[in-house]
N, C-alpha and C positions, 0 to 999 in steps of 0.2 A: 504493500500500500504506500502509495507516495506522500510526502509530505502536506500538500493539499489537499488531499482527499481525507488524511487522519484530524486535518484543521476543523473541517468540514465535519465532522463524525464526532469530534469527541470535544470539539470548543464546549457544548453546551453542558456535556457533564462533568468537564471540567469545573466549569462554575458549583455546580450540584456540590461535587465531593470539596469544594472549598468552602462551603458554608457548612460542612460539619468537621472539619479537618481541624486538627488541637492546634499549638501554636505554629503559627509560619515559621519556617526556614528563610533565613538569610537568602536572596538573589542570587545568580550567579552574575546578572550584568543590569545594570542602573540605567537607562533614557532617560534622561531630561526634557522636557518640551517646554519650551519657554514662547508665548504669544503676545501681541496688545488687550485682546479683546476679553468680553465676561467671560468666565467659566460654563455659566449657563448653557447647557446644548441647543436649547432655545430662543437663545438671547444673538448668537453668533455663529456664524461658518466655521469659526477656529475651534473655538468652545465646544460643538458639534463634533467638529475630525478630533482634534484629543482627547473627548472623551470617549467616544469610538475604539479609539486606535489601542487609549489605557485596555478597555475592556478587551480587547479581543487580542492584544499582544502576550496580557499576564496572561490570561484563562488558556489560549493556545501552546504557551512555552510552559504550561502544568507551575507558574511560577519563577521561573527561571529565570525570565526579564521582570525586572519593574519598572512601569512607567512614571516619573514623577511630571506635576503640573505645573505651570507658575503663569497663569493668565495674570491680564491685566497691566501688562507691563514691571511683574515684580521684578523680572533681571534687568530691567533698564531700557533706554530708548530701543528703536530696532534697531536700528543700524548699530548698537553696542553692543545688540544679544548674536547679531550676525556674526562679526567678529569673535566674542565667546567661544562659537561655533566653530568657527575657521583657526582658532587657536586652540578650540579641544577642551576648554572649559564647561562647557555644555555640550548636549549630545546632539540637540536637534531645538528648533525652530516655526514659527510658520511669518513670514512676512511680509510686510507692506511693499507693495512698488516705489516709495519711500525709501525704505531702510532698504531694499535690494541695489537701489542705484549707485548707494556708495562704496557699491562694492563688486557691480557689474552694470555698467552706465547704460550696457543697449537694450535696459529694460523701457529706457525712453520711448523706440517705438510704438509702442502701445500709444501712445498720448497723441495719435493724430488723432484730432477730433471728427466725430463722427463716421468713422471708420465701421465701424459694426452696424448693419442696420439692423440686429434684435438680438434676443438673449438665445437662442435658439446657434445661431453663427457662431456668438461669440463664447455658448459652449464648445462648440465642437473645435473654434480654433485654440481656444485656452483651455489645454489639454495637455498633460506630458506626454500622452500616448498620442497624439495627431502628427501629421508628418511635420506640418512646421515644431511644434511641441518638443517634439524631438530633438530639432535644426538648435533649436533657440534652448533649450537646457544642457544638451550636449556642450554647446559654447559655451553657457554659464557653468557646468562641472568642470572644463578643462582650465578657462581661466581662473576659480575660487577655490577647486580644491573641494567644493560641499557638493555630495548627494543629495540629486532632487527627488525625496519621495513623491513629490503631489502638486500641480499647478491648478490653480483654482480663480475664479473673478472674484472681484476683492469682494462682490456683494450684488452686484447688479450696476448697472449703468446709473453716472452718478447726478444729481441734481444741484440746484444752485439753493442758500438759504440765507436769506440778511436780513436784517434786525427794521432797513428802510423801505422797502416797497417793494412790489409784485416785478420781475423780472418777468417781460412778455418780449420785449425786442433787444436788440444790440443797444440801442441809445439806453438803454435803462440802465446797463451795467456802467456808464461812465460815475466816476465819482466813487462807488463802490470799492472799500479795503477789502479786498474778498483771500480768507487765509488758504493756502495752501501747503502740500506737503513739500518738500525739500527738493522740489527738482524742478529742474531747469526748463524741461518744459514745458509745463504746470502754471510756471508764472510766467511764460513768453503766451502761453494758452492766455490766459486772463489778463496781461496788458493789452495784447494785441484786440482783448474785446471793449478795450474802453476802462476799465476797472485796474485797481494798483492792486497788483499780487504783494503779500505776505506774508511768506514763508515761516511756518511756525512748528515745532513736534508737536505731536501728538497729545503729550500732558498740557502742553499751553491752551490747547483749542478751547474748552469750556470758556476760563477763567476771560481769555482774549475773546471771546465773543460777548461776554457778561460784562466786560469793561468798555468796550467799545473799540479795543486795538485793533480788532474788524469787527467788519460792519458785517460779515458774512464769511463763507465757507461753501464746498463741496465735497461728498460723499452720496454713496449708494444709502439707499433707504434705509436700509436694517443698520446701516454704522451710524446716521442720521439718531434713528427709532433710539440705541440703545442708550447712544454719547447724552441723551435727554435735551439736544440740542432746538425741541420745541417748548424747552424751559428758559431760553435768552433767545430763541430768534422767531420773529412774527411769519414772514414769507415763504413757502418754498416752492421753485417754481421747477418744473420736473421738463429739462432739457434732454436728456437722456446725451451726453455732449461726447463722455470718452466712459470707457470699460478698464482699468487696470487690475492684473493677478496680485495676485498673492501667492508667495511661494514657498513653500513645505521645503524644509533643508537641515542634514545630517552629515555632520563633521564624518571626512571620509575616509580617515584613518580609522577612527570610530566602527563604523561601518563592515569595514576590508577586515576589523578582527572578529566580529560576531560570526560562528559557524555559519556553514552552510544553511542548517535547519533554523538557526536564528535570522539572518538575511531573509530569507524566504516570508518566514513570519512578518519579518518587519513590512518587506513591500507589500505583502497580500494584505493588511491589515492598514495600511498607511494607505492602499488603492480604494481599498472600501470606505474608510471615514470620510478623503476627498469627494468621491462621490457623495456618500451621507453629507459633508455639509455644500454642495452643491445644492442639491437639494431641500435644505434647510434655507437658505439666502433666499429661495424663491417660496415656499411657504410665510417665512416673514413678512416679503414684499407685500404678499397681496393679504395676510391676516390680519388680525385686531392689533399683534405686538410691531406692526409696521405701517403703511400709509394711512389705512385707516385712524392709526391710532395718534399719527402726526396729526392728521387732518381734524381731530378733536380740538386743536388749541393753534393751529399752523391757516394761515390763510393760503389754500392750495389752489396755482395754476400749472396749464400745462402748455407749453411752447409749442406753436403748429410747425406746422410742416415747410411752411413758406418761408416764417422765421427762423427755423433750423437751418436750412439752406443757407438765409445771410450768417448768422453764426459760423460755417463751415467754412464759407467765403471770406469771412476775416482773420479765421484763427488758424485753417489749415497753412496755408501759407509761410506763416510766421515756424511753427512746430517743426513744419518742412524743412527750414530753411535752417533752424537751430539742428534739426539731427543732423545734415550736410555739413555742417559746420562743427559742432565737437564732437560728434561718432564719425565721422569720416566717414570710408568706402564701405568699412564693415557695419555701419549701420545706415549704410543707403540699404547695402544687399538684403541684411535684417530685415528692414521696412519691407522693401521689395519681395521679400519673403512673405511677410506678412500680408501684405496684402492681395497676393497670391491665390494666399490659404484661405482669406474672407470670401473671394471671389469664387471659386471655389466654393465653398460650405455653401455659399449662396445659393448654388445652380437647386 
């Protein structure tokens, strides 16, 4: 019987004989997973895959692995838990397009605006297992050094939210401090719309949108829903404008020493949670813990079709022109890879 098929057959009594089994044994090997977002498997995508990935890693290895948690940002910003990772202080990871850039920049591609037209596409092209998926983590493992368990969208296609008025056209964003995450460009996105990008992490957002250091912010719905960010900002107006991953990553010396039977575990069980919280990002979206539940206390509009269009027209351009400009050739080819693969998924 192969390894999968005994995962398959005895995960579930595994669990059985640990809830009557006297005191545990010591581990033979430790994971760390270190995220931003809640713990809650309902609250988050990340939250969702590790807790997944705990259940069905311990219960599979009879014990042998333990998975430890630390949502919420307990290890530190991303971009310092990545690091962590690449230094072997931690095991593993799940993160932002954010914290992935400073430490492999051609995650920028992603940020042409309006590149995906639905969540459907931009499943299948944000995928480790698709062929660009592939193209594009194969390059991220060779230059970082980390194994990519799991590519995933960060949450759904993201929207616009400030404190001053309904975002319906390009002219509305002028004036607008709108925060963004730490790349490059994110804020050439949102100058090029009229509005002054600034760049902020992750633990500043609340506090900087409750003080006024912006006037506003972007995020997918469910990061929107959980940050409470319809407790300091009155508008959101749902552009659906760019899609960025998040990406699941384990230090690969880490990795290269887990046996054969443990490796196996890891990726069958890191392939299923990604799925599972795929799937959770879009139950949020459309239930009570998500749009609905903004739209309780958020004045919600939604950007046509016509307006999108001038949107695209002013900001593609600009994004264009920044990846030609610091990714160079290897992130024209990227791009061009990518869009490829939308093209593609499209048909």
């Amino acid at each position: 019987m192969t390894v999968m098929k005994k995962l398959t057959t005895t995960a579930a009594a595994a669990l059985v004989a640990a809830s009557f089994a006297g005191p545990a044994l010591a581990a033979e090997v430790t994971i760390r997973v270190g995220h931003l977002n809640p713990a809650d498997p309902f609250e988050s995508h990340s939250g969702a895959m590790t807790a997944i990935f705990k259940s069905l890693v311990e219960s599979a290895s009879g014990g042998d692995i333990e998975v430890k948690l630390y949502p919420n940002g307990q290890l530190g910003k991303d971009n310092e838990v990545i690091q962590q990772v690449r230094d072997g202080i931690v095991e593993s990871t799940i993160s932002s397009a954010g914290g992935i850039a400073q430490h492999y920049p051609l995650v920028g591609v992603f940020d042409i605006p309006f590149a995906f037209p639905n969540i459907a596409v931009a499943s299948r092209v944000i995928d480790q297992r698709s062929d660009f998926g592939k193209k594009f983590t194969g390059d991220l493992e060779a230059k970082t050094g980390l194994k990519v368990l799991g590519m995933i969208d960060s949450g759904g296609f993201f929207a616009f939210s400030n404190s001053e008025h309904p975002i319906e056209t390009v002219e509305d964003m002028k004036g607008l401090k709108i925060r963004t995450m730490t790349l490059p460009t994110h804020k050439a996105m949102v100058d090029s719309l009229g509005a002054q990008a600034t760049p902020l992490p992750w633990a500043e957002v609340y506090t900087s949108l409750q003080t006024g250091v912006a006037h506003g912010q972007m995020n997918p719905i469910p990061i929107i829903a959980f940050a409470k960010f319809d407790e300091v900002q009155k508008y959101l107006s749902i552009t659906n404008h760019v899609i960025t991953p998040y990406i699941w990553t384990m230090n690969e010396d880490f990795f290269n020493s887990l046996s054969p039977e443990h490796q196996e575990i890891v990726m069958w069980a890191s392939e299923v949670a990604t799925e599972a919280g795929r799937g959770v990002s879009r139950v949020i979206e459309a239930s009570e813990r998500g749009l609905p539940k903004l739209a309780q206390k958020m004045e919600v509009n939604v950007v046509t079709p016509a307006e999108q269009k001038k949107f695209a027209a002013a900001a593609q351009p600009a994004v264009r022109k920044l990846i030609e400009e610091n990714l160079g050739a290897e992130g024209v080819d990227m791009l061009n890879a990518m869009m490829e693969a939308i093209d593609k998924a499209s048909m």
